[in-house]
N, CA, C and O atoms as a Tinker XYZ file with bonds, in Angstrom:
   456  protein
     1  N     28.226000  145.244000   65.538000    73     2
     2  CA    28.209000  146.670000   65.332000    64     1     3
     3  C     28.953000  147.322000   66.491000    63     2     4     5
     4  O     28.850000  146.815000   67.608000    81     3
     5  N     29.754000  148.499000   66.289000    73     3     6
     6  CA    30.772000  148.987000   67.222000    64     5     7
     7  C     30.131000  150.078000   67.817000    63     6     8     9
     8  O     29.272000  150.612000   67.115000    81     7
     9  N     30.358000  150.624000   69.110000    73     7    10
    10  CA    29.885000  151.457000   69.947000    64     9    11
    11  C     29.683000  152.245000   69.023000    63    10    12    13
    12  O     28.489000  152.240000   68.726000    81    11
    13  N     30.633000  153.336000   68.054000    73    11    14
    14  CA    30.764000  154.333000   67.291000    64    13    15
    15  C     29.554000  154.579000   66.096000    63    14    16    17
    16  O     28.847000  155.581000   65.983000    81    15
    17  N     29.541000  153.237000   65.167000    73    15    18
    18  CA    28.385000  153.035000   64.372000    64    17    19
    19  C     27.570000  152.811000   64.608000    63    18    20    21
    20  O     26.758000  152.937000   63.692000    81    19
    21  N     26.901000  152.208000   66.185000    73    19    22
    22  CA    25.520000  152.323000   66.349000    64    21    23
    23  C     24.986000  153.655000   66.921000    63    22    24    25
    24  O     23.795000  153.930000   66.783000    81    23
    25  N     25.626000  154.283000   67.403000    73    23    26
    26  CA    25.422000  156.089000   68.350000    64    25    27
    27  C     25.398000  156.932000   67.044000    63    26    28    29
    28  O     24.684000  157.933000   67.092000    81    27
    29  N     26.155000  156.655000   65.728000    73    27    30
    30  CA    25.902000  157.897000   64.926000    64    29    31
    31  C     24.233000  157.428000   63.730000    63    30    32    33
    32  O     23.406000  158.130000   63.149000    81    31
    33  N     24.530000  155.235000   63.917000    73    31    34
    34  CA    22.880000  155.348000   62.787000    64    33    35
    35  C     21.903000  155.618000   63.283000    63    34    36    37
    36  O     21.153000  156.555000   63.007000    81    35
    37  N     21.765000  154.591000   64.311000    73    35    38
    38  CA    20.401000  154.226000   64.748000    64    37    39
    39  C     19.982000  155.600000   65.836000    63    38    40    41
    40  O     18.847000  155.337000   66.233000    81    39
    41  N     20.416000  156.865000   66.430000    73    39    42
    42  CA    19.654000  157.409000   67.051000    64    41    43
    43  C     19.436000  158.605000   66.044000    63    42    44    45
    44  O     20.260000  159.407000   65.607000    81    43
    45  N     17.743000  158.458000   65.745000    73    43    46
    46  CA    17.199000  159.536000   64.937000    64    45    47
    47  C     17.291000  160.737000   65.550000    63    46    48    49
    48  O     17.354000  161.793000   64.921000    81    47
    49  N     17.307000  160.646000   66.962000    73    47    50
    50  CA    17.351000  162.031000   67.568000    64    49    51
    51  C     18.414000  163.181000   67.052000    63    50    52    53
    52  O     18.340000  164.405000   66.942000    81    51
    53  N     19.433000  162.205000   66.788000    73    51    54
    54  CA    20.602000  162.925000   66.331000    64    53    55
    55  C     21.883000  163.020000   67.808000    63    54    56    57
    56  O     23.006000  163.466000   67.570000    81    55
    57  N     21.522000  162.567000   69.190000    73    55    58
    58  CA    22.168000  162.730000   69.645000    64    57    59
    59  C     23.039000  161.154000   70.083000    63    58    60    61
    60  O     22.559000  160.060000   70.379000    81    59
    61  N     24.489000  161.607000   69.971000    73    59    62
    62  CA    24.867000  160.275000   70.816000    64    61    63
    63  C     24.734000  159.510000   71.780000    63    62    64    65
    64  O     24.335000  160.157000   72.748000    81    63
    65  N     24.883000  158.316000   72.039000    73    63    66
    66  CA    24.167000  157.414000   72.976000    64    65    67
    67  C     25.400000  157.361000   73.958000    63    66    68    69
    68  O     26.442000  157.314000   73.303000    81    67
    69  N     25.648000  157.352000   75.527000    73    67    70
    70  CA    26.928000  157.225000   75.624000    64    69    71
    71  C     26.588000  155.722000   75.950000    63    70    72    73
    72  O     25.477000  155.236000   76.164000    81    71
    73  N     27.877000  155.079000   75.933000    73    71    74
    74  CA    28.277000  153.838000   76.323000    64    73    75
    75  C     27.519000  153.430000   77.410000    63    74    76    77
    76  O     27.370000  152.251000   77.090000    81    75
    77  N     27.011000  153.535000   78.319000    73    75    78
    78  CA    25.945000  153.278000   79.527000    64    77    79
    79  C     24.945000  153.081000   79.034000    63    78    80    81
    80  O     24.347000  152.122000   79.523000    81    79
    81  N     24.285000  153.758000   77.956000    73    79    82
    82  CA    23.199000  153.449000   77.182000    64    81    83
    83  C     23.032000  152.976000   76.184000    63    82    84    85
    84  O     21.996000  152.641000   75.610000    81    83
    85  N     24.675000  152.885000   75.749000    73    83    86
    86  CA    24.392000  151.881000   74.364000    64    85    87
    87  C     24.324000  149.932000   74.739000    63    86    88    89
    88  O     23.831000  149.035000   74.055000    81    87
    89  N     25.099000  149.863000   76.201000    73    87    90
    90  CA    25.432000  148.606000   76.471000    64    89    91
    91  C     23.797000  148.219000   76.998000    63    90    92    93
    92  O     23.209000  147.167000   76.748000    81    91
    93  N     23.219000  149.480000   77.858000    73    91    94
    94  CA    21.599000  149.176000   78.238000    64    93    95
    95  C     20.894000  148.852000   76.864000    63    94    96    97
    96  O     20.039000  147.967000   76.875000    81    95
    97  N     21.193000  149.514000   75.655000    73    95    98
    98  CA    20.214000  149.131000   74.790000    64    97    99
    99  C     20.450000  147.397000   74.133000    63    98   100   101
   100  O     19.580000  146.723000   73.582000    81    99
   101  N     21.764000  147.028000   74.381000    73    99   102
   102  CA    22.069000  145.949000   73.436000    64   101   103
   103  C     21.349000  144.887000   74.646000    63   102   104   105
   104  O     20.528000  143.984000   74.485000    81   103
   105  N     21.786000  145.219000   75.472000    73   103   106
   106  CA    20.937000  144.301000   76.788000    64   105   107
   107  C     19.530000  143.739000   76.713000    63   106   108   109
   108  O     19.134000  142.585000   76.876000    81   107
   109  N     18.779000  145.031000   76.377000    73   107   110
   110  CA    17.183000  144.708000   76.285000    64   109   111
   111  C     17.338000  143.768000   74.651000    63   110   112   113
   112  O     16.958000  142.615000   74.447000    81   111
   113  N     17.830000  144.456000   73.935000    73   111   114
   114  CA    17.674000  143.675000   72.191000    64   113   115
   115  C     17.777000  142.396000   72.586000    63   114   116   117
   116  O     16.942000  141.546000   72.276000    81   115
   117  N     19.099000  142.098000   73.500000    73   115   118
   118  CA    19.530000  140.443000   73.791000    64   117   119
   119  C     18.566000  139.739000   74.363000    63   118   120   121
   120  O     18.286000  138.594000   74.010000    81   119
   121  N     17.957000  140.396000   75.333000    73   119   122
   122  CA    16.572000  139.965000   76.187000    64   121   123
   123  C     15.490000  139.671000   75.697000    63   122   124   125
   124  O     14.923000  138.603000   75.927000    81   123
   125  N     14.916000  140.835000   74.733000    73   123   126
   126  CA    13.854000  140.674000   73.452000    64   125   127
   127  C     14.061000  139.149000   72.409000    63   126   128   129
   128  O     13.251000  138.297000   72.042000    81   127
   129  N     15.280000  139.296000   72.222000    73   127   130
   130  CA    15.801000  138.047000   71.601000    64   129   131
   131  C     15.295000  136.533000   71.940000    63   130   132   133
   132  O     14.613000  135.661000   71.402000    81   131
   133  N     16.007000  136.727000   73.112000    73   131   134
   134  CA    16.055000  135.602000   73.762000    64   133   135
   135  C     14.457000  135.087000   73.995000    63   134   136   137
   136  O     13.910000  134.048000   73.624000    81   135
   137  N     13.864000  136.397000   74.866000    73   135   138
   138  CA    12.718000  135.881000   74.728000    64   137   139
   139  C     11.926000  135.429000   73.666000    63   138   140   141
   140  O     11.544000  134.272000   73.846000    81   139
   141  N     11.539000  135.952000   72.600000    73   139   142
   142  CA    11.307000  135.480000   71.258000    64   141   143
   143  C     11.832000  133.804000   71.137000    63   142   144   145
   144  O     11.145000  132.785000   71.071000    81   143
   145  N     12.910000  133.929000   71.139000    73   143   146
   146  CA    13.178000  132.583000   70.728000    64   145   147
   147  C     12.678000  131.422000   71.789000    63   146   148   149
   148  O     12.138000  130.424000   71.312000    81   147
   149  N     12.801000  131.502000   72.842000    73   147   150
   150  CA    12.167000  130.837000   73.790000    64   149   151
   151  C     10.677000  129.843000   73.655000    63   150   152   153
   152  O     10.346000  128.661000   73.744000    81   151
   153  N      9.841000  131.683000   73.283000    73   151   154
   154  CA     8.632000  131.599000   73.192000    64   153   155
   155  C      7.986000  130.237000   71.770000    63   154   156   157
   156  O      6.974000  129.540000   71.699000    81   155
   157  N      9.382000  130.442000   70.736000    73   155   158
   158  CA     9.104000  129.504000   69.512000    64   157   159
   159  C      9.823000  128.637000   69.790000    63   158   160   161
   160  O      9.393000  127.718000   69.093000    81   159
   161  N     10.941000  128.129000   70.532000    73   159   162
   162  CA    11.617000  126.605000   71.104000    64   161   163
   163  C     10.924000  125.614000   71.368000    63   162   164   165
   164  O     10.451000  125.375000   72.479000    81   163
   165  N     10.773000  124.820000   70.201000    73   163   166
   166  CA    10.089000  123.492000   70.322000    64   165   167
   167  C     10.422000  122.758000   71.797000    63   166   168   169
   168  O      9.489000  122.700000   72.598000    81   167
   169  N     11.745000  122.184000   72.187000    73   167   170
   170  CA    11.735000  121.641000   73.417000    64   169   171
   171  C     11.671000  122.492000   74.462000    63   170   172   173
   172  O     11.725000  121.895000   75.537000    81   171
   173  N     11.545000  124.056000   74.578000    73   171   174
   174  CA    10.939000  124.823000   76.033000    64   173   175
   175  C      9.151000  124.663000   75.853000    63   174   176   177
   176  O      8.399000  124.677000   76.827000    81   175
   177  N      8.693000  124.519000   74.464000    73   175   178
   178  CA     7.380000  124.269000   74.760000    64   177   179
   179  C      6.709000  122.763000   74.815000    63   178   180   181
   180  O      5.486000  122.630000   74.856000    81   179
   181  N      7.526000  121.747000   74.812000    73   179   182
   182  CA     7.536000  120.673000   75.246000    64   181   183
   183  C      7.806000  120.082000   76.923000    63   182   184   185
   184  O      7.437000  119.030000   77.446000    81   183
   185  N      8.537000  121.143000   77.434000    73   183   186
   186  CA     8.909000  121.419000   78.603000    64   185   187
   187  C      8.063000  121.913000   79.274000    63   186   188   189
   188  O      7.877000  121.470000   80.408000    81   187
   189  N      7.152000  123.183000   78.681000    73   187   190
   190  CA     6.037000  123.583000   79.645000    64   189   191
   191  C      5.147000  122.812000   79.704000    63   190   192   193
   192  O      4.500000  123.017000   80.730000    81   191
   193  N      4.534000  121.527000   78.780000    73   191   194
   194  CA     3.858000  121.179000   78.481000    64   193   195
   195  C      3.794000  120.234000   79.399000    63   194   196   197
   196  O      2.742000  119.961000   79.978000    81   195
   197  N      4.928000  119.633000   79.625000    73   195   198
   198  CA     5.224000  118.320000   80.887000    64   197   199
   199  C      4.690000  118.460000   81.896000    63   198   200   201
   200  O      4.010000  117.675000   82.557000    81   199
   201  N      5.212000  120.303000   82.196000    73   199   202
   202  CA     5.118000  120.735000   83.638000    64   201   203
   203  C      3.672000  121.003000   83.457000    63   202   204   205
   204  O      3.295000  121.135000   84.622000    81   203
   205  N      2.987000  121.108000   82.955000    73   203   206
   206  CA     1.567000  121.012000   82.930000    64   205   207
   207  C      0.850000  120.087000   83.247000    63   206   208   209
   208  O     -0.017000  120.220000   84.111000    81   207
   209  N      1.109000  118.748000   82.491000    73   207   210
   210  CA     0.780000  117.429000   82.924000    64   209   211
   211  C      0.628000  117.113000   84.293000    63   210   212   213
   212  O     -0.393000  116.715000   84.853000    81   211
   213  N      1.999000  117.377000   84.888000    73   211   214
   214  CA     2.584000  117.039000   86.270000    64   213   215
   215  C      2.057000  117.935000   86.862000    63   214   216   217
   216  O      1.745000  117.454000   87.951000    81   215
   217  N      1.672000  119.250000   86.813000    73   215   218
   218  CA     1.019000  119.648000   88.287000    64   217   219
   219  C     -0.391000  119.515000   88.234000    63   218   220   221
   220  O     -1.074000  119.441000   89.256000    81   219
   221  N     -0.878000  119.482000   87.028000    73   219   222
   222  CA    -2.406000  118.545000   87.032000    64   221   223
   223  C     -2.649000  117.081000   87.364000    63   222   224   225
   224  O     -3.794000  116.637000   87.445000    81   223
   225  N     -1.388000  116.210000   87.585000    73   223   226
   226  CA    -1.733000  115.162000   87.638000    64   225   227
   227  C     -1.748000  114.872000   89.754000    63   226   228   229
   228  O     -2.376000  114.059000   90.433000    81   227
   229  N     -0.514000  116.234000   90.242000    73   227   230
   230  CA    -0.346000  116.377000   91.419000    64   229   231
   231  C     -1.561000  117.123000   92.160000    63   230   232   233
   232  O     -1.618000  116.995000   93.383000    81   231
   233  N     -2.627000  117.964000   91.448000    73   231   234
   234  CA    -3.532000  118.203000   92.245000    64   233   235
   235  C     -4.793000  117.229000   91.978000    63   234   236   237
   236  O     -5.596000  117.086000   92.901000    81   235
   237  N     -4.968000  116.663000   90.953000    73   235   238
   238  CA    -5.701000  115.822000   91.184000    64   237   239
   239  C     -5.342000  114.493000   92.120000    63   238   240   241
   240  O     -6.302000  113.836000   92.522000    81   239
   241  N     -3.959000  114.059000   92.493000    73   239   242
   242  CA    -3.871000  113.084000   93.300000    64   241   243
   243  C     -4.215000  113.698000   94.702000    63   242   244   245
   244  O     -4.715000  112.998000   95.583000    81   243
   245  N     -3.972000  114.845000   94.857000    73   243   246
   246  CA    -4.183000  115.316000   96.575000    64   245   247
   247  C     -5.768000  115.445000   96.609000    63   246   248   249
   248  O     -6.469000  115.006000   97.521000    81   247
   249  N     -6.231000  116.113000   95.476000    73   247   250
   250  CA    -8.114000  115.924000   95.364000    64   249   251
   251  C     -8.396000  114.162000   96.072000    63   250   252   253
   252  O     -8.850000  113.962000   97.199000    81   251
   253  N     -8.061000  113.248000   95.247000    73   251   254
   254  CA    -8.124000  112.468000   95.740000    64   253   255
   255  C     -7.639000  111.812000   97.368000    63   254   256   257
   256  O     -8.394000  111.091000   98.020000    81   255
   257  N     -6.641000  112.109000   97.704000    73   255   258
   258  CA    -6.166000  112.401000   99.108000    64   257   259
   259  C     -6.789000  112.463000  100.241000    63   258   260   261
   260  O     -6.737000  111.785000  101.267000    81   259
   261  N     -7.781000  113.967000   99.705000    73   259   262
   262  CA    -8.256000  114.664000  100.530000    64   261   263
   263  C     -9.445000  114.185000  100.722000    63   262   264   265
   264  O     -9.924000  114.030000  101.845000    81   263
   265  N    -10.233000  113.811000   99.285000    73   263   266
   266  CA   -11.450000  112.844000   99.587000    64   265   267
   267  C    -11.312000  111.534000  100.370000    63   266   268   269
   268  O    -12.072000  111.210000  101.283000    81   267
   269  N    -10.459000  110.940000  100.010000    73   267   270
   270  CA   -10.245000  109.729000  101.233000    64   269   271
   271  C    -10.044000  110.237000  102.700000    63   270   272   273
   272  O    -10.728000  109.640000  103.532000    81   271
   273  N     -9.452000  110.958000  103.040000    73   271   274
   274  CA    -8.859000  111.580000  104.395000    64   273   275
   275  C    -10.949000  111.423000  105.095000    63   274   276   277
   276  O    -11.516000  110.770000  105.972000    81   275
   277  N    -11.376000  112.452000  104.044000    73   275   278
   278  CA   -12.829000  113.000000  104.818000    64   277   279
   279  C    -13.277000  111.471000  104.664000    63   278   280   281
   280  O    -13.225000  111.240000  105.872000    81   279
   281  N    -13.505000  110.774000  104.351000    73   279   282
   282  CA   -14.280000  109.389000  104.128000    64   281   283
   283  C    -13.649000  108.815000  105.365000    63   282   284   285
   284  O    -14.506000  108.534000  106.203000    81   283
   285  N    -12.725000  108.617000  105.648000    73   283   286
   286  CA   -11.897000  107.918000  106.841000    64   285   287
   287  C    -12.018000  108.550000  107.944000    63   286   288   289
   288  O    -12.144000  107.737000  108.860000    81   287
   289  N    -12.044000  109.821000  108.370000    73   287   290
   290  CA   -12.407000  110.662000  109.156000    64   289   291
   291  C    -13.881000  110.405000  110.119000    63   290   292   293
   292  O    -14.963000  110.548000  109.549000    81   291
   293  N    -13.842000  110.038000  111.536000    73   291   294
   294  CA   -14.642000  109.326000  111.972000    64   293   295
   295  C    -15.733000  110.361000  112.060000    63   294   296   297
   296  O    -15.504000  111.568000  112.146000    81   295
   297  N    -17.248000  109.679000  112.024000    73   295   298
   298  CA   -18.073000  110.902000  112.010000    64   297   299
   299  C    -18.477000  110.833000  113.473000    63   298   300   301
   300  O    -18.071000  109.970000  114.252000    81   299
   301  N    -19.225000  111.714000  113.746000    73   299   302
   302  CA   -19.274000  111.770000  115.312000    64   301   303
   303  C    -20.799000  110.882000  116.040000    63   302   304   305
   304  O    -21.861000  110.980000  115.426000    81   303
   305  N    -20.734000  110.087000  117.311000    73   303   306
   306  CA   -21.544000  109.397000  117.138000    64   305   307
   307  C    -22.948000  110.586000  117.692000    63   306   308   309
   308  O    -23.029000  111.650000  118.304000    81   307
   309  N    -23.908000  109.575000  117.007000    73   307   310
   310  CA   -25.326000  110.173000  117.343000    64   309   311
   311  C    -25.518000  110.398000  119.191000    63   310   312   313
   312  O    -24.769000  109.851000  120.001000    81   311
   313  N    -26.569000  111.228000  119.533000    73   311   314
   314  CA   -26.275000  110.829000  121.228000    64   313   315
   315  C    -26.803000  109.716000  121.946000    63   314   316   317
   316  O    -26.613000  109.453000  123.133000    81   315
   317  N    -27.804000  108.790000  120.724000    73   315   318
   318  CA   -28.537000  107.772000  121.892000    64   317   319
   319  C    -26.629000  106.640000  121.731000    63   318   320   321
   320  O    -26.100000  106.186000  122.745000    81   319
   321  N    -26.184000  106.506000  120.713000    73   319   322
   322  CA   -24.542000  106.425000  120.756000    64   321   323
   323  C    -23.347000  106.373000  122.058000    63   322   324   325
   324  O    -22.583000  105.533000  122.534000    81   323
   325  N    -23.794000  108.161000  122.355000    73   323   326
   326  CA   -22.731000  108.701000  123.455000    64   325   327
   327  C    -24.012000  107.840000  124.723000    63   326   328   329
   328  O    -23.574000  106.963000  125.468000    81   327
   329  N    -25.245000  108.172000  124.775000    73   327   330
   330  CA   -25.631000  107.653000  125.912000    64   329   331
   331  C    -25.298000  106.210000  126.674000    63   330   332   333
   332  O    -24.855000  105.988000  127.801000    81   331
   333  N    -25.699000  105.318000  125.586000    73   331   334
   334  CA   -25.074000  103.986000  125.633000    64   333   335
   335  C    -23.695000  103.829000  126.150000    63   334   336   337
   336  O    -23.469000  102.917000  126.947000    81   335
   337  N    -22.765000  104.619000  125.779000    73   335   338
   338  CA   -21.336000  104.420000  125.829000    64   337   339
   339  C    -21.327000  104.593000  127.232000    63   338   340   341
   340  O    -20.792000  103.763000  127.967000    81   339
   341  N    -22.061000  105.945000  127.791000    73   339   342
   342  CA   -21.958000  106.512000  129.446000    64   341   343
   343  C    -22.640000  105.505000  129.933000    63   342   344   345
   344  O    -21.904000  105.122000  130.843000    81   343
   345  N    -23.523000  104.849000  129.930000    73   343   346
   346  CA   -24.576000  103.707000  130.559000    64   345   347
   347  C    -23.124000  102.562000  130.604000    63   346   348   349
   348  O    -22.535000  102.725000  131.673000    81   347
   349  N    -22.652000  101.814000  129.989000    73   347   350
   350  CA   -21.530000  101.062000  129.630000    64   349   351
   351  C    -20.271000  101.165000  130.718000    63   350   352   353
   352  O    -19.707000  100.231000  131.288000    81   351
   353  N    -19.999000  102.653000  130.833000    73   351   354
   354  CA   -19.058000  103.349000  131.563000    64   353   355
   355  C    -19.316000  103.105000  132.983000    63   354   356   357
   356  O    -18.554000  102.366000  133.607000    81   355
   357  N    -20.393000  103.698000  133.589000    73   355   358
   358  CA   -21.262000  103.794000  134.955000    64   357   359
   359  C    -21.135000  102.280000  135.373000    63   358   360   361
   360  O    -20.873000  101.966000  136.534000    81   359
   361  N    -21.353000  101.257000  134.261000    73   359   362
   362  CA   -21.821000   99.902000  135.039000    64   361   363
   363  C    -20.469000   99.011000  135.248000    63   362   364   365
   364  O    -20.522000   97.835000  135.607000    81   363
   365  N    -19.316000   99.668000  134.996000    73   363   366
   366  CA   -18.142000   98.550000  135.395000    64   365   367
   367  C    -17.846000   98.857000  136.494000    63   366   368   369
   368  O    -17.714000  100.034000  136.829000    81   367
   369  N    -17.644000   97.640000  137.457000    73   367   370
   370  CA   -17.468000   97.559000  138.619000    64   369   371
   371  C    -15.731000   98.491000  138.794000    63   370   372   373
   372  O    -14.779000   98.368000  138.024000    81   371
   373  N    -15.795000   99.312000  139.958000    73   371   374
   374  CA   -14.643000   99.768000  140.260000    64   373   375
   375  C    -14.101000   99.074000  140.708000    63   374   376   377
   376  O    -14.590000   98.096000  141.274000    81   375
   377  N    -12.451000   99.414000  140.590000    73   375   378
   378  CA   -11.164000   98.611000  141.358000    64   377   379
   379  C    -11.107000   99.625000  143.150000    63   378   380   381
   380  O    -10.861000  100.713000  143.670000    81   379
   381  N    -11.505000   98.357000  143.379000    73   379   382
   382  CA   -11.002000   98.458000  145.011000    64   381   383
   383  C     -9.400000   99.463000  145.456000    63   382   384   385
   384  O     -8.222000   99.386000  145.109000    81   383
   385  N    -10.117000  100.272000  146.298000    73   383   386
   386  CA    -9.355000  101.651000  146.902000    64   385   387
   387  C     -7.864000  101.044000  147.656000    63   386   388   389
   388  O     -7.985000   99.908000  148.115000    81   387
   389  N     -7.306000  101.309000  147.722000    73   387   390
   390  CA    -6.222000  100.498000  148.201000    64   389   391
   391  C     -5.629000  102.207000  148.885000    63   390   392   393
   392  O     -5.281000  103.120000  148.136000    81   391
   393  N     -5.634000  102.293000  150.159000    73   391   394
   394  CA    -4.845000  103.684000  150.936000    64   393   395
   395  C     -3.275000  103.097000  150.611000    63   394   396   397
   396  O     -2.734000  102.009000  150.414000    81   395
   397  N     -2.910000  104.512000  150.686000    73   395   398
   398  CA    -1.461000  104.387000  150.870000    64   397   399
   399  C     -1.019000  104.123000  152.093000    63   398   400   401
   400  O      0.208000  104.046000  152.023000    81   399
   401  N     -1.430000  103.924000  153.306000    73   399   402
   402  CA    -0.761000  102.984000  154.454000    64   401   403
   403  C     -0.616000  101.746000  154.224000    63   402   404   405
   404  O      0.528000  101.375000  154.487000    81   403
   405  N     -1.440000  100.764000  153.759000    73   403   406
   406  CA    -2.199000   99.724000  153.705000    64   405   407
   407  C     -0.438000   99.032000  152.227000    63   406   408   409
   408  O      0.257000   98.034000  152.418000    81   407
   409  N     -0.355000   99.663000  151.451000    73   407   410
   410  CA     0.523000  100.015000  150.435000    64   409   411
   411  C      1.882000   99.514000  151.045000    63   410   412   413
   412  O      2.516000   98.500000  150.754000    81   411
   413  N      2.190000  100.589000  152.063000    73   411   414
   414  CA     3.500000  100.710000  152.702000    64   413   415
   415  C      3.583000   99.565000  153.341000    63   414   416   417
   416  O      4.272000   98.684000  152.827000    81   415
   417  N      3.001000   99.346000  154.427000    73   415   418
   418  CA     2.739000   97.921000  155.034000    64   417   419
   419  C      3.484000   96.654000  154.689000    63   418   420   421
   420  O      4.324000   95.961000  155.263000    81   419
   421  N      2.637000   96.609000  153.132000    73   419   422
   422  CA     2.703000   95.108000  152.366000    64   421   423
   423  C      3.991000   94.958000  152.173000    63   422   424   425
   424  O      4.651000   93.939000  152.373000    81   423
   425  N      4.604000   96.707000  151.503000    73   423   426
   426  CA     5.790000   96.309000  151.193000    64   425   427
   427  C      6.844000   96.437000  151.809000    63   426   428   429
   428  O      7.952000   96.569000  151.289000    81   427
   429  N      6.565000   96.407000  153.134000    73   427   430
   430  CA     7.748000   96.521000  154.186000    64   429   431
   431  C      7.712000   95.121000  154.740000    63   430   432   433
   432  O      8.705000   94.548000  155.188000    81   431
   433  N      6.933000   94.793000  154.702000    73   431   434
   434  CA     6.426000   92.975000  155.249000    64   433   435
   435  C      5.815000   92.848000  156.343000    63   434   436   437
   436  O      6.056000   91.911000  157.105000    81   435
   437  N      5.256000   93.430000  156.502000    73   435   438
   438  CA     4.472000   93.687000  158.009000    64   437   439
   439  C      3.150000   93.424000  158.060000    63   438   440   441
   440  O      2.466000   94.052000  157.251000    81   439
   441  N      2.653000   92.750000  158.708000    73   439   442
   442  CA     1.086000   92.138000  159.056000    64   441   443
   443  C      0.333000   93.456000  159.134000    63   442   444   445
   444  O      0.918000   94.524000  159.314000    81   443
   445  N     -0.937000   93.351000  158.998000    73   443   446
   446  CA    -2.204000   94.971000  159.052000    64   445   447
   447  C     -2.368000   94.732000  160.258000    63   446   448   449
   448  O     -2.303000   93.532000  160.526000    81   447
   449  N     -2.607000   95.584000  161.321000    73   447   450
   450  CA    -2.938000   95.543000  162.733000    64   449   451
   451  C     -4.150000   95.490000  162.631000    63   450   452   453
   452  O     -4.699000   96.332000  161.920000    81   451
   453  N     -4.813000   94.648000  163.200000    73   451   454
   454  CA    -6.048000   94.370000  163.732000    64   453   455
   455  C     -6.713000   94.509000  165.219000    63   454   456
   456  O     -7.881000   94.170000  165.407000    81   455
């Protein structure tokens, strides 16, 4: 349909459409269209359908994820636990103090004065 014959049928108002508004109106029709057809496209609704699958199948794998993470996740020990550990700690013999003169000495080659 030509600019001319759609501005004198289709506006009941009676007034002409100018070209700015006739190209806006064919725009939305094309859009309306399109959408419509979309909405009944066997393979776009086979398509949403996938993408459905797949992000249900992606939050249930991170559900799962996340439950393992907390299961693996160390729990914290009880305190007769931490006490033991400090009792454990306290009783290893320390390493002998070694000064830093004593240090220099050795490695210069020099006997300790006595």
């Amino acid at each position: 349909m030509s600019y001319d014959q759609e501005t004198e049928t289709e506006n009941p108002s009676g007034q002409k459409l100018t070209k700015k508004e006739f190209a806006k109106k064919l725009r939305r029709e094309a859009y309306l269209r399109a959408k419509e057809y979309k909405k009944t496209d066997p393979r776009e609704i086979a398509r949403k359908e996938k993408a459905k699958v797949h992000r249900r199948e992606a939050y249930q794998k991170a559900k799962e994820r996340n439950k393992a993470a907390k299961k693996e996740k160390k729990e914290k020990p009880d305190l007769k636990d931490q006490i033991m550990l400090a009792v454990e700690l306290d009783e290893r013999p320390m390493a002998p103090v070694i000064s830093l003169d004593s240090a220099r000495r050795k490695a210069s080659g020099k006997k300790p004065a006595t």
